[in-house]
N, C-alpha and C positions, 0 to 999 in steps of 0.2 A: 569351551569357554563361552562362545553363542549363545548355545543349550541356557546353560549358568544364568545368562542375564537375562534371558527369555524367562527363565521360572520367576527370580526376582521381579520382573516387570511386571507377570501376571499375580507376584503377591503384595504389589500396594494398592492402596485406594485408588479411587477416581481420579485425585486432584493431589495424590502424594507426588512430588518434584522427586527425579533420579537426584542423589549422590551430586553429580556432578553439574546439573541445573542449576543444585540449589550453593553450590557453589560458586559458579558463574554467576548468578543474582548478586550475591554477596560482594564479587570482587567488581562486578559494575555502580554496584549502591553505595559502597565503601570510596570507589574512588570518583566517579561524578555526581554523587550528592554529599557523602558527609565532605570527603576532603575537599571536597568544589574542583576535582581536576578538569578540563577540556577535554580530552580524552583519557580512554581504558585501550592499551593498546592490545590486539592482537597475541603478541608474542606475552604481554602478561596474564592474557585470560588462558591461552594455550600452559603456560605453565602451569597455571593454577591444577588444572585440572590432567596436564600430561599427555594430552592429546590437543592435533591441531583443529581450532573452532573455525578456520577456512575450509576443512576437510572434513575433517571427520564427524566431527561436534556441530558441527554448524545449523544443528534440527535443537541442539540444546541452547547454545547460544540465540536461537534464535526465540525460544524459547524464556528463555531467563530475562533477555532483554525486554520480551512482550512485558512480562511480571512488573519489571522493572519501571517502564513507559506509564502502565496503568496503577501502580500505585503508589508513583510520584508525582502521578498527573504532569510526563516533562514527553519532549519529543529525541526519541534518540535516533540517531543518524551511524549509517554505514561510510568508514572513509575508506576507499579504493586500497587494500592491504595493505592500511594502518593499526585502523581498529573502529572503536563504537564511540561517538560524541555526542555531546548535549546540545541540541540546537533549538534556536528560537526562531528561525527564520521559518516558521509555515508556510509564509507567500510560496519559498523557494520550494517548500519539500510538496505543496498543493502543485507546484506547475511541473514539478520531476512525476510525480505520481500521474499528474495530465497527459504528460507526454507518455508516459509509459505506458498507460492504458489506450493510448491513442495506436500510437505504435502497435500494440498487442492485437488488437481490434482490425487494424488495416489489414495486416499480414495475413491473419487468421480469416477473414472475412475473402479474399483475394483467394487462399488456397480452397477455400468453399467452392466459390464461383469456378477456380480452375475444375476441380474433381467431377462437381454437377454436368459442366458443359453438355449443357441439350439435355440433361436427365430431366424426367417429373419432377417436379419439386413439390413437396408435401406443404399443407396450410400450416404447419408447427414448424419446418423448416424457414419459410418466409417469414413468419412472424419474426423469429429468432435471427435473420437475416434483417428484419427490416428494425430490430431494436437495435443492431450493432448500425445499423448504418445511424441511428439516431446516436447513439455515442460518438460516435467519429465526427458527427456535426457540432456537437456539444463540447467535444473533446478538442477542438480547434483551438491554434495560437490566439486566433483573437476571438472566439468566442467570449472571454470570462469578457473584453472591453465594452459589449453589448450593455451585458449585463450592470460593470462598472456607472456606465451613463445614466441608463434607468436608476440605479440604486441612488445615486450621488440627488441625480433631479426631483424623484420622489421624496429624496432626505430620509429614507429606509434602512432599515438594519439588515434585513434580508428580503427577498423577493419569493412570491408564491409560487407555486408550483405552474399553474395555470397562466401565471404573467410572464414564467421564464420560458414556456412556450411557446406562448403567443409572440415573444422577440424574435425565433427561430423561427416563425412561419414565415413562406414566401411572402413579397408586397400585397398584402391583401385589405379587408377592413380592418382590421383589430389594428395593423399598424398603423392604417393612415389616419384613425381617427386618435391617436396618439400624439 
């Protein structure tokens, strides 16, 4: 049966959706955009398609719901073995994805530093070292309030690239002549 869906996989297009994708598209568009529900629960997408989308499916579902996000232009949200919801709250899902990269970043950076202990370290490994440590500065609780202030005081939509830096450097001139 494997076999089976390995031959099938390699006889669609580029961009042709499984059967059961194009499924799961359907029972999330159907019920958070036409019917306007809150949620598509879990146990309804899992029937949909007969297999469970916390398990098994979860590469389609994950899948389906991208499809979904981008050409409803909406944000859809994981609810802790519920199901998938429509949300408006960016702030929220901007500070879950902060933390999480944050979080991602420490760990990962930590078990670096353990393994290395006293090793050579190569000028492609520091770099790569010293751009995670500039995440993890960037990625702070109160980082984004830096930024907040500048934005608000300038009366700015967004900030440059070059200014969002310059917030992030140690006490130097750029800040003090600010």
């Amino acid at each position: 049966m494997a076999e089976k869906q390995k031959t099938e996989a390699k006889r669609r297009g580029p961009f042709e959706l499984s059967s059961d994708a194009r499924i799961l598209y359907n029972v999330l568009e159907t019920a958070l955009i036409k019917e306007g529900n809150e949620l598509a629960s879990y146990q309804q997408l899992s029937a949909a398609i007969g297999r469970d989308v916390q398990k098994d499916a979860r590469g389609l579902l994950a899948t389906a719901r991208r499809l979904v996000q981008n050409e409803h232009k909406i944000l859809l949200e994981a609810v802790q073995n519920t199901g998938i919801k429509r949300s408006d709250d960016y702030e929220g899902a901007a500070d879950k994805t902060r933390e999480h990269v944050r979080r991602t970043i420490k760990r990962r950076a930590k078990e670096i530093g353990q393994a290395i202990n006293g090793k050579d370290v190569t000028p492609i490994l520091a770099a790569k070292l010293s751009i995670m440590n500039v995440i993890m500065l960037f990625s702070q609780t109160k980082a984004p309030q830096r930024l907040i202030e500048t934005i608000q005081q300038r009366k700015l939509k967004e900030l440059s690239t070059a200014d969002t830096l310059r917030l992030f450097q140690p006490e130097s001139k750029a800040n003090q002549d600010k």
